[in-house]
LOLUM-897178 format. One record per residue (C-alpha): x, y, z. Coordinates in steps of 0.2 Angstrom, whole numbers, plus 5000, padded with zeros to 4 digits. Example, Ala and Ser with C-alpha at 12.3 -4.5 7.8 and 13.67 -1.06 7.14 Angstrom:
% residues 2
    px    py    pz
  5062  4978  5039
  5068  4995  5036
//
This chain:
% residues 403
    px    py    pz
  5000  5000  5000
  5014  5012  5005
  5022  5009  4988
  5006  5010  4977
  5004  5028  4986
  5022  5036  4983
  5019  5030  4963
  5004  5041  4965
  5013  5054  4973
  5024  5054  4961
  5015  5053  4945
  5003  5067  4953
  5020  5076  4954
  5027  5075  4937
  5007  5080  4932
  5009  5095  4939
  5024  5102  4933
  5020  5094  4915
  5004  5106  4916
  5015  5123  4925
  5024  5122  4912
  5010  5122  4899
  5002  5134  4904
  5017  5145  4911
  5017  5157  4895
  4996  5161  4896
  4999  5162  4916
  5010  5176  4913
  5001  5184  4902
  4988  5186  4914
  5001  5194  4926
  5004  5206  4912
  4988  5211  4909
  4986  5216  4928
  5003  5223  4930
  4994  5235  4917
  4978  5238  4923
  4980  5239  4945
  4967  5246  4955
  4967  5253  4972
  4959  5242  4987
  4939  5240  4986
  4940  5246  4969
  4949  5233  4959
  4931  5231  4948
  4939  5226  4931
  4952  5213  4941
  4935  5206  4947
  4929  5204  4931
  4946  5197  4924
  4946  5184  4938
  4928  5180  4935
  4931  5179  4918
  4943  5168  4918
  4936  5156  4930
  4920  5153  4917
  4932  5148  4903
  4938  5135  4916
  4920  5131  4918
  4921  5133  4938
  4909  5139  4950
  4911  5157  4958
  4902  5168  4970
  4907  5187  4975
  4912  5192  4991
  4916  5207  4999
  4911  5219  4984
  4925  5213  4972
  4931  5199  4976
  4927  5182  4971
  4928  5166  4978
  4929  5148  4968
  4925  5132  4973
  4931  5117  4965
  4924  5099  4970
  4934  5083  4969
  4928  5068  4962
  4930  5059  4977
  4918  5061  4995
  4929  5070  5009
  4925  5080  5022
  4942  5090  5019
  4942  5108  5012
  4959  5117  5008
  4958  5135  5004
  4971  5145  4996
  4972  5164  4995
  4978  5177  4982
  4976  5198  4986
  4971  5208  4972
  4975  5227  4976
  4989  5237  4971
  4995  5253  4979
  4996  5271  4977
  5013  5270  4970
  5019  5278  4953
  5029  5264  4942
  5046  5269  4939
  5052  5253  4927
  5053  5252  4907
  5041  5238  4906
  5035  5234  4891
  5020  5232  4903
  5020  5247  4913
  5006  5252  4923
  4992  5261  4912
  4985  5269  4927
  4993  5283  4933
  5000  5282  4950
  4994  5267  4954
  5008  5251  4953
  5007  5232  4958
  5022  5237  4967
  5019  5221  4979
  5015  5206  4968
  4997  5204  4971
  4996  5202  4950
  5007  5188  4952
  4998  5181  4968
  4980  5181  4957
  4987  5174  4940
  4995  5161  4950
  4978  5155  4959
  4970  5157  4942
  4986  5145  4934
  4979  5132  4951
  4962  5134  4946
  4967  5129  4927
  4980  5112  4934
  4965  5107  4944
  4954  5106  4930
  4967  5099  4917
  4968  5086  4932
  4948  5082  4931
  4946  5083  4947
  4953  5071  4950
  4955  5071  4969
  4944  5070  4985
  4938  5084  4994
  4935  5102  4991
  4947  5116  4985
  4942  5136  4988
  4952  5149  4979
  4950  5164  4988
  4954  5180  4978
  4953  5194  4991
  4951  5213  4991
  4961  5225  4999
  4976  5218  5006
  4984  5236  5008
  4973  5247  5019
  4968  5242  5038
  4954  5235  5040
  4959  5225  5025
  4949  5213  5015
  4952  5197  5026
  4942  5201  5042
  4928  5205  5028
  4930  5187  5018
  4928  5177  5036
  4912  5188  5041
  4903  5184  5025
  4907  5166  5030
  4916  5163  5015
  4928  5150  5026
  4911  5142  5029
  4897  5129  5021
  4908  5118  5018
  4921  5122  5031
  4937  5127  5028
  4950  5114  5037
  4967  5122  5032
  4972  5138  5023
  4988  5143  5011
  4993  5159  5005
  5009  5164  4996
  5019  5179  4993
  5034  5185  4981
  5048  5189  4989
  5060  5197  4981
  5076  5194  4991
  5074  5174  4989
  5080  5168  4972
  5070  5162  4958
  5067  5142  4963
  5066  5144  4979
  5053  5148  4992
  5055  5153  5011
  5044  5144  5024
  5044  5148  5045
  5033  5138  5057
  5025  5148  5071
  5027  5166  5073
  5030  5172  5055
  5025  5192  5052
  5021  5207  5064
  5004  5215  5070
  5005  5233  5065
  4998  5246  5074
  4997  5267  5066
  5000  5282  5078
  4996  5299  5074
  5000  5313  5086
  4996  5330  5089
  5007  5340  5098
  5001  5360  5100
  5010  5372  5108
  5008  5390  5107
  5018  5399  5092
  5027  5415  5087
  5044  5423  5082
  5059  5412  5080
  5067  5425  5092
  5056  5425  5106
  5055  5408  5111
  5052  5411  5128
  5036  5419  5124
  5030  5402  5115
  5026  5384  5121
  5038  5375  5105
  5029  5360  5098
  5045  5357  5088
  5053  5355  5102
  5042  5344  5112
  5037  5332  5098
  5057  5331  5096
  5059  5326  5114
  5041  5314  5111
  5049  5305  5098
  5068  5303  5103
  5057  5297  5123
  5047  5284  5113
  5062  5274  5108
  5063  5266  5124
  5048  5258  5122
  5060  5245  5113
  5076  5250  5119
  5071  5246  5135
  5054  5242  5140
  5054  5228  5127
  5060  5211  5130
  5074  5207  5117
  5068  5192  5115
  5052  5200  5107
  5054  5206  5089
  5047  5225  5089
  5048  5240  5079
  5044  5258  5082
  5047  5270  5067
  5040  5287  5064
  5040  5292  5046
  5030  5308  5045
  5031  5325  5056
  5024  5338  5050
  5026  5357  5056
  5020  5371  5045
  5033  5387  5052
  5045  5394  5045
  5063  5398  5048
  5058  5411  5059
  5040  5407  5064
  5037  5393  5078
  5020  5383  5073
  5008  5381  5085
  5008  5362  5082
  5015  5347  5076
  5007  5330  5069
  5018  5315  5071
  5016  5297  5061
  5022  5281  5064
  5020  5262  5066
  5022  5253  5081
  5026  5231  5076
  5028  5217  5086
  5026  5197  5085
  5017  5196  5104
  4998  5200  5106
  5000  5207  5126
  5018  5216  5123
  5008  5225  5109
  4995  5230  5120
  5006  5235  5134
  5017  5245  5121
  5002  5255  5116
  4997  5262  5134
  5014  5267  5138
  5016  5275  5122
  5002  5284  5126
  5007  5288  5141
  5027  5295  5135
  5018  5305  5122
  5006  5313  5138
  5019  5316  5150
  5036  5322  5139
  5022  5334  5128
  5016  5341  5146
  5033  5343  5151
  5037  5355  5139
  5022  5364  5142
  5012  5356  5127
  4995  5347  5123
  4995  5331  5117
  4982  5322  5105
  4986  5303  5101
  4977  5291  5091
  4983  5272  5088
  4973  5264  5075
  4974  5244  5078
  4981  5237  5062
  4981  5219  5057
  4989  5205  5071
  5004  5195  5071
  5002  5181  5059
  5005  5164  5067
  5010  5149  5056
  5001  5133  5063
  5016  5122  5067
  5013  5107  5064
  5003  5111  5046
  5020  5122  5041
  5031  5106  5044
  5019  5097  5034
  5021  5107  5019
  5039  5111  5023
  5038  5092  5019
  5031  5093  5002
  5040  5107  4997
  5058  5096  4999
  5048  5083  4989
  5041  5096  4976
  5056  5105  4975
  5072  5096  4984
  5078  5101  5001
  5090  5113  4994
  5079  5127  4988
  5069  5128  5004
  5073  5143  5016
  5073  5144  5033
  5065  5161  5036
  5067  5173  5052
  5052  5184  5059
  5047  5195  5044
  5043  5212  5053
  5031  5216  5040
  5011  5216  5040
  4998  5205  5033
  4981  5203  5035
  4981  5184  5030
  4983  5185  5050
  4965  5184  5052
  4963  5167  5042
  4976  5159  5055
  4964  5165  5069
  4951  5155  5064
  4959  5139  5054
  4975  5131  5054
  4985  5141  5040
  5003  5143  5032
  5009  5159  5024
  5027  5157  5014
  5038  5167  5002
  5038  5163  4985
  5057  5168  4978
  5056  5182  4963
  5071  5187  4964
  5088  5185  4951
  5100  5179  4958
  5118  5189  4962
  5108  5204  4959
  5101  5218  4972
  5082  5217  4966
  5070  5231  4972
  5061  5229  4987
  5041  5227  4989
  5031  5243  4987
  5046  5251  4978
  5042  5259  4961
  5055  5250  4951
  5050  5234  4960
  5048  5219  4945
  5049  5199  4945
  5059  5187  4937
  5043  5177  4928
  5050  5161  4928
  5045  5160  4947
  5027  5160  4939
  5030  5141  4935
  5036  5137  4953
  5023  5144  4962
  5007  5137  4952
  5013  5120  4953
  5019  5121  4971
  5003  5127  4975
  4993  5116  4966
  5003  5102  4971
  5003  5107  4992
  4984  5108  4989
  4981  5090  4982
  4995  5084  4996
  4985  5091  5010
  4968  5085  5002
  4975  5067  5002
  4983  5067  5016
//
């Protein structure tokens, strides 16, 4: 029996990459077509109809969710109560491309400058294997194509609330995304603790205003917010324990005086990340707290507003070893990376509250070359990844199915 199953292992495995590989060129075609045409979250209407589109010439069921986005459900020949899901993001960002594509972004200031293009042709290239396959598999596969990846509250909290994870229920959840650091071929993969919560602060600091050369007659929000932001740094310096992953960064501060003109106030905003659910909490009282009492102390008012952001996304261990175990067997144990604690966001975090999940790194990059970084305006691909990450997909999917 042991043997019979490896043979169908196997032959499923050289199915799947036979079929990448077909259907690598139309796959990327697809990713061009969106490069050219992105669309800010909640408004990605004619990536909608694309997706929808696509999925009737496959002849596969779909329903809308969330406004625009769309979820398909593809039925295996076989009874099972197992459901796998796998989720691409569909938004780009407000970002004017900067690269000599032959594909350039058509809209103007708007840039799939994170990948989502690739992430939704690649679900489409696994919806278009499992039907070359004829279903021939037991269970159930959702493919969820999600709005709004970029801007809090994000599209995923949305996608469970309409019960999309639901009727039949979802038992295990993949997502993948590019990664341009990691070399074409390879893909990055971390049990447990994966990716930051992340948490936006605005402040307000006033003060009273006036002549440059009259300070003492003032109450100098410069100053203040100076001391406000230099004071917040021990939040992580020292209050944290450095055994918890954190980041504090302010990357705004705005104060509209002059060389000789002290403003009456200064806004302030940043991002506050972390990998622990009750450091993150505590961080945020004693940030508001610093900003009160150093603003006070300078004679200043103080306005602070923390926006909760998505949470820390959690890997289910022993789901991630499991497909750390079919990649080595879809790939070879060589072209699997070991990844650290990635201190950015994602709101694929929500999906891992509520069913066991995997998120991993798809490598983009070419290798022995610096490759621009996510949400940079010159940011590109290497397409060949394309092939890699419809087949592994596809191919974890099925594994996980028939486990």
């Amino acid at each position: 029996m042991t043997g019979d199953n490896n043979e169908t292992s196997m032959n499923k495995k050289d199915d799947i990459k036979r079929l990448a590989s077909e259907i690598k060129n139309d796959i990327i075609s697809k990713r061009r077509y969106l490069h050219q045409n992105p669309e800010l979250s909640f408004q990605e209407y004619n990536t909608s109809a694309f997706i929808k589109d696509s999925l009737n010439a496959l002849g596969i069921t779909w329903e809308p969710i969330v406004g625009t986005g769309v979820v398909a459900t593809i039925q295996g020949r076989y009874d099972s109560d197992q459901v796998v899901a796998a989720r691409a993001d569909m938004d780009a960002l407000p970002v004017s491309e900067k690269t000599d594509l032959s594909y350039i972004s058509l809209n103007d200031g708007v840039m799939h400058a994170c990948g989502h293009d690739v992430h939704v042709s690649s679900l489409l290239g696994v919806a278009e294997i499992l039907t070359k396959l004829d279903n021939n598999f037991s269970g159930t596969v959702k493919l969820i194509f999600q709005p709004a990846e970029e801007i809090l509250p994000g599209g995923a909290m949305r996608v469970i609330q309409e019960n999309a994870l639901d009727n039949p229920k979802v038992n295990a959840m993949i997502g993948q995304h590019v990664m341009p650091s990691i070399p074409t071929g390879k893909v990055g993969i971390k049990p447990g603790e994966f990716m930051a919560s992340m948490d936006e602060i605005r402040i307000k600091i006033s003060g009273r205003g006036g002549h440059g050369a009259e300070p003492h007659k003032n109450s100098d929000p410069i100053v203040a917010a100076s001391a406000v932001i230099l004071a917040l740094q021990q939040v992580v310096s020292r209050l944290n324990n450095p055994n918890t992953p954190s980041v504090l960064s302010f990357g705004k501060v705005q104060a509209n005086g002059s060389i000789n003109i002290i403003p009456d106030e200064v806004l302030i905003e940043g991002t506050f990340r972390t990998v622990d659910e009750q450091w993150r909490n505590e961080a945020c009282k004693r940030i508001e707290s610093i900003v009160h009492s150093v603003a006070e102390g300078y004679g200043c008012q103080s306005v602070i507003d923390i926006r909760k952001g998505y949470p820390s996304l959690h890997n289910d261990i022993t789901l991630t070893k499991r497909i750390k175990e079919l990649m080595r067997d879809y790939l070879g144990a060589e072209n699997i990376i070991d990844l650290p604690v990635w201190m950015a966001s994602e709101d694929f975090a929500y999906y891992a509250r509520v069913t066991d999940a995997c998120f991993y790194a798809l490598g983009v990059g070419y290798e022995g070359t610096e490759n621009p970084s996510l949400h940079n305006p010159l940011f590109d691909i290497n397409e060949d990844s394309i092939e890699l990450g419809i087949g592994l997909m596809t191919y974890l999917i099925l594994s996980l199915l028939n486990k």
